[in-house]
C-alpha positions as CSV (number, residue, x, y, z in Angstrom):
1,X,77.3,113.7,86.2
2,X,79.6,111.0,84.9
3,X,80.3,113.3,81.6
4,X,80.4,116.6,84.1
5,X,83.4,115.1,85.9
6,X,85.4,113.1,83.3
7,X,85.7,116.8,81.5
8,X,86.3,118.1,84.4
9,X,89.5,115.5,85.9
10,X,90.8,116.4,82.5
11,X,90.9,120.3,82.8
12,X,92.1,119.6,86.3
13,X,95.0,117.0,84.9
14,X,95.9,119.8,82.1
15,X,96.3,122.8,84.7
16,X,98.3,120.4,86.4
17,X,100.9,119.5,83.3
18,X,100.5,123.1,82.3
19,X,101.7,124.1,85.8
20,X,105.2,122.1,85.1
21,X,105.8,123.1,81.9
22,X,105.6,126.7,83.6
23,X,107.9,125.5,86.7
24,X,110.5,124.1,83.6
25,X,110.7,127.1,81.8
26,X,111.1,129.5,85.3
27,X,114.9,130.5,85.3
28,X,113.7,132.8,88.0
29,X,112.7,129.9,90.0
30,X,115.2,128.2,92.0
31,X,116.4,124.6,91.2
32,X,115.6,123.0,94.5
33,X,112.1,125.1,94.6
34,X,111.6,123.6,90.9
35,X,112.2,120.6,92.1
36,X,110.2,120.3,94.3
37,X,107.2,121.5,93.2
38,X,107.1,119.5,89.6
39,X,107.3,116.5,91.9
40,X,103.5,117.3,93.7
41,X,102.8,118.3,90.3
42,X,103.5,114.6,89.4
43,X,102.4,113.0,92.3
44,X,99.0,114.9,92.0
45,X,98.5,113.6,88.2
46,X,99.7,110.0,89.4
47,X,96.9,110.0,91.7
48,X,94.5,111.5,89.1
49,X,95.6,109.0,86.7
50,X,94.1,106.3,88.6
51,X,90.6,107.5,88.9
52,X,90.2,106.6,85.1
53,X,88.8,103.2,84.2
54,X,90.8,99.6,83.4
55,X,89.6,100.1,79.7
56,X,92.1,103.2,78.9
57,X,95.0,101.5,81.0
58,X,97.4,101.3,78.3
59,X,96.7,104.7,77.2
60,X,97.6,105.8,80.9
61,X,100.5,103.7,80.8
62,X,102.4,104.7,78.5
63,X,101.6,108.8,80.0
64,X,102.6,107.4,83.5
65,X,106.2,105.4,83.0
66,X,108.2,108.2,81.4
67,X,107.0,111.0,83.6
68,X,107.6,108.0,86.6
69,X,110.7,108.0,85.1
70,X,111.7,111.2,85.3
71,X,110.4,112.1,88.5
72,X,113.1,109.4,90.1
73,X,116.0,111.7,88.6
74,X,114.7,114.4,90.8
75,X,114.5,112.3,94.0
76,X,118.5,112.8,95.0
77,X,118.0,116.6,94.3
78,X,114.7,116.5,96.9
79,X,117.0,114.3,99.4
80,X,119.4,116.7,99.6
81,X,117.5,120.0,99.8
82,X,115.2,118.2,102.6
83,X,118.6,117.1,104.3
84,X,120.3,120.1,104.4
85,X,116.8,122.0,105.6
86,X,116.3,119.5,108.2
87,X,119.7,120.2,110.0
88,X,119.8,124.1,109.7
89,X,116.2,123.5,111.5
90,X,117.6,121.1,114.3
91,X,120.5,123.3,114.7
92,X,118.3,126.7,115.7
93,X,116.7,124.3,117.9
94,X,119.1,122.8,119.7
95,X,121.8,124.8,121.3
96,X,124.2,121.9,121.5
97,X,124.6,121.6,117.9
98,X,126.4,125.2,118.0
99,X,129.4,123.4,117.8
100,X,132.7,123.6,114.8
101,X,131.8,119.9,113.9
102,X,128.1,120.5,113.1
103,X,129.1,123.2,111.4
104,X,131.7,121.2,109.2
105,X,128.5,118.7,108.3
106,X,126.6,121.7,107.4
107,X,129.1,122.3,104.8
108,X,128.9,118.5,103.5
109,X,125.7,118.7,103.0
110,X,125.7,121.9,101.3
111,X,128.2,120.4,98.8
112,X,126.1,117.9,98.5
113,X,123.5,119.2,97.8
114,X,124.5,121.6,95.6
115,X,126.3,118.9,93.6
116,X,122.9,117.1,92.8
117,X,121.3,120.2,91.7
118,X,124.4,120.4,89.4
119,X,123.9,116.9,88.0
120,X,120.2,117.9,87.1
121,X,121.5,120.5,84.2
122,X,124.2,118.1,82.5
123,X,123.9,117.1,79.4
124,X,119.7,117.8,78.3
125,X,118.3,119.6,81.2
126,X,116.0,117.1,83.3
127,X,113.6,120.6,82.8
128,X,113.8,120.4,79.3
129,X,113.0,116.6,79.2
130,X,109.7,117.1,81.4
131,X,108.6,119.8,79.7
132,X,108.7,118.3,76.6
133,X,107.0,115.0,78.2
134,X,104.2,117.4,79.5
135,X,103.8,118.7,75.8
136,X,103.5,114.9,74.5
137,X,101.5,113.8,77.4
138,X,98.8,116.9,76.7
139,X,98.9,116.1,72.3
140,X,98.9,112.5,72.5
141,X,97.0,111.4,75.6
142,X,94.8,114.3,77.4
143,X,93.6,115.8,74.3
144,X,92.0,112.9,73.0
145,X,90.3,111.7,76.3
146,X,86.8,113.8,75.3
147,X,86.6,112.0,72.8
148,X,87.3,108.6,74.1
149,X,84.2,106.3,75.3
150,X,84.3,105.3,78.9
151,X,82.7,105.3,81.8
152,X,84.3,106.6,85.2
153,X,83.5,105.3,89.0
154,X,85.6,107.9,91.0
155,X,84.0,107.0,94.3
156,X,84.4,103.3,93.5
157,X,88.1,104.4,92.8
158,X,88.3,106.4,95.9
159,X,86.9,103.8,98.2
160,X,89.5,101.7,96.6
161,X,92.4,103.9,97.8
162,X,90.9,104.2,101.3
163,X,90.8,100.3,101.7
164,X,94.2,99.7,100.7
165,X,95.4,102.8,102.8
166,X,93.3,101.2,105.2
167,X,94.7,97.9,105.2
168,X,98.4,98.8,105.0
169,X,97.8,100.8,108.5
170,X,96.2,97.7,110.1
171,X,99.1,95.6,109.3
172,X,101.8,98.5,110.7
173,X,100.5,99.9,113.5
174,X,101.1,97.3,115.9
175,X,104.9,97.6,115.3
176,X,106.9,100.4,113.7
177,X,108.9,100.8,110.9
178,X,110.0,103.8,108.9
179,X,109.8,101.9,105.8
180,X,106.5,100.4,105.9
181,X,105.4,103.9,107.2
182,X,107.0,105.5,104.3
183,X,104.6,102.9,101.8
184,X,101.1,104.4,104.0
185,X,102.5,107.3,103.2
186,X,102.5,107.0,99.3
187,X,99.3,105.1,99.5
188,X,97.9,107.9,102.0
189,X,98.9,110.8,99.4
190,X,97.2,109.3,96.5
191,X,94.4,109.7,98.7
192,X,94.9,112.8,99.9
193,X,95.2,114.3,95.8
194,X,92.3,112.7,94.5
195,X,89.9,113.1,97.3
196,X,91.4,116.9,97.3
197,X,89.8,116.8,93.4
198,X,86.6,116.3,94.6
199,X,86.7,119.0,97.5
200,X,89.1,121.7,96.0
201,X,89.9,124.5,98.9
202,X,89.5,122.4,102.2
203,X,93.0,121.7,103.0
204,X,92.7,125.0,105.4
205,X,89.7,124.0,106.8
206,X,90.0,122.0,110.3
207,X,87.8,119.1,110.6
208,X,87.5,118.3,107.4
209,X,88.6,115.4,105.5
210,X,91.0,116.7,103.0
211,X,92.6,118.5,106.2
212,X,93.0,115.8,108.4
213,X,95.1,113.5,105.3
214,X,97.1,116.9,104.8
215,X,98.2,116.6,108.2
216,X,98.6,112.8,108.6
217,X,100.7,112.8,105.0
218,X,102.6,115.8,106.5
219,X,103.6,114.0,109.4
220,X,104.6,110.3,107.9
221,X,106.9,112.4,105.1
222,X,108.5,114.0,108.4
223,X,108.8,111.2,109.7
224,X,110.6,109.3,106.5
225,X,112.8,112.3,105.8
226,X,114.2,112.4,109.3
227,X,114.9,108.2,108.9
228,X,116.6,108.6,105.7
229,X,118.8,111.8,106.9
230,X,120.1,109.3,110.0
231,X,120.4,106.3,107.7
232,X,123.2,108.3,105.3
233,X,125.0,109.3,108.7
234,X,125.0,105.8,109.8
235,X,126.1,105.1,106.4
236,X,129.0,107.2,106.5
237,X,128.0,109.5,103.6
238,X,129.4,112.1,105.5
239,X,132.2,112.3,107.9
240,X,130.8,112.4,111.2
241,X,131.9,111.9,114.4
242,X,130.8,109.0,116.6
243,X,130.4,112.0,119.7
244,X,128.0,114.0,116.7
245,X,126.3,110.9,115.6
246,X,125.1,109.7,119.1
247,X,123.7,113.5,119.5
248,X,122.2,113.4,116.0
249,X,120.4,110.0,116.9
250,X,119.5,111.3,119.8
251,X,117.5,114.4,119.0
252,X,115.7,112.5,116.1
253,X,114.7,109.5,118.3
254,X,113.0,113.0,120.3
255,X,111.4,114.0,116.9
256,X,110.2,110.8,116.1
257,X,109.0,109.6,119.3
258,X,106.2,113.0,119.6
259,X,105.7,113.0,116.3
260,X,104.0,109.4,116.3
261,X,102.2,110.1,119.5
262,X,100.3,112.6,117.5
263,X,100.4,110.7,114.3
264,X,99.2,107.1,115.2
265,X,96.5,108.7,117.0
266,X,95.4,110.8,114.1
267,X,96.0,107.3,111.9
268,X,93.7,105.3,114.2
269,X,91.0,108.1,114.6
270,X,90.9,108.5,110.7
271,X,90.5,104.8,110.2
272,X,88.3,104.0,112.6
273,X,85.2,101.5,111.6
274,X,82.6,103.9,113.2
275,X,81.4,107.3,111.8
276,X,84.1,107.6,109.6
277,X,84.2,110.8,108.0
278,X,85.6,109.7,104.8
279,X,82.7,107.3,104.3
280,X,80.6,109.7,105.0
281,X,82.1,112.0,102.4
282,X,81.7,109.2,99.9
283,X,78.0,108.3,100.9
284,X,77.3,111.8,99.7
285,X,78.6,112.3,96.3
């Protein structure tokens, strides 16, 4: 079993690298859809990454910080895209954002965002670069994993990532913050990918495991994207209005407020001590 799944992370981790070279070279793909979707890409391998033992950590290491690296020039292009989606979505929902002045931000943030799509092309492409760090990653670390000797744990490694997901949520849930809810979130995702490894296909499936962390990750990254969107208005990125700013802040507080009814109750029911169905999950591998 041990030798069934170490070949088997590995085809999974080369679909993945394969699947961003593919997103790289795709000039019918849309920057901010390219985007995007190399960065689950990443985060996906991140989390596979760690289901490998202590003993190849340097190997790992030296795979993980330039592709880390890379991934953090893409976050302003994600910020922006997710921005600018964000408001068209509250302005369909909210009939007093019909206004000239909303639609005077939407054009900031178009700007905007089109600007750090721009920035992503100057120079070496940021494509280029991860396409050709995929290519190194697959010739000088993947391919020589078969033949490297180790020994895997992934349930160890998994139970891992659910205690420190676990612990984190213990220590925020008596008092919020978007911040510390942002870091369950990360540590929640990583969970989310390499528990998907083991159970490929459930994500649809209601009452399962895998779909229960795709809805609680969905929720905390709402609930981060909509902090950092009022966090740049407060920070005068763009020129707003103290009139639009109080509605803005208004109809977030809304968002956020439902949102974490559902969310904190889905956190505490996921964590909970008794028949936990992550545990149980693990009991059975």
């Amino acid at each position: 079993m041990d030798k069934e799944q170490k070949h088997r992370l590995i085809s999974v981790l080369e679909g993945h690298m394969f699947r961003v070279e593919d997103l790289c070279r795709s000039d019918d793909v849309p920057d901010e859809i390219r985007v995007h979707e190399v960065r689950k890409s990443f985060k996906r391998i991140n989390a596979l990454l760690r289901l490998f033992p202590d003993e190849i950590k340097e190997q790992i290491q030296a795979f993980r910080s330039p592709m880390k690296a890379l991934a953090r020039r893409l976050t302003l292009a994600r910020e922006t895209t997710v921005n600018l989606q964000f408001f068209e979505q509250m302005c369909a929902e909210n009939e007093r954002l019909i206004i000239p002045e909303a639609h005077n931000l939407k054009q900031q943030l178009l700007d905007e965002n089109r600007r750090s799509l721009q920035k992503l092309s100057q120079g070496e492409s940021i494509f280029t670069a991860i396409d050709k760090q995929m290519q190194s990653g697959r010739n000088e670390f993947l391919d020589k994993l078969p033949e490297t000797d180790f020994r895997m744990d992934i349930a160890g490694e998994l139970e891992l990532s659910f205690q420190k997901s676990r612990e984190l949520f213990l220590q925020v849930e008596s008092e919020y913050h978007p911040e510390e809810y942002h870091e369950l979130r990360k540590k929640m995702k990583i969970l989310y990918y390499q528990f998907e490894f083991l159970h490929p296909g459930q994500i649809e499936v209601p009452g399962t495991v895998s779909e229960d962390l795709h809805s609680i990750t969905d929720r905390l990254g709402d609930d981060h994207d909509w902090y950092i969107f009022m966090q740049e208005i407060d920070e005068d990125k763009y020129t707003v209005s103290d009139s639009l700013t109080a509605l803005l802040d208004d109809t977030i507080q809304r968002y956020q407020h439902s949102n974490l009814e559902v969310l904190n109750q889905s956190l505490s029911d996921f964590f909970r001590p008794k028949n936990n169905l992550f545990q149980k999950a693990l009991s059975q591998m």
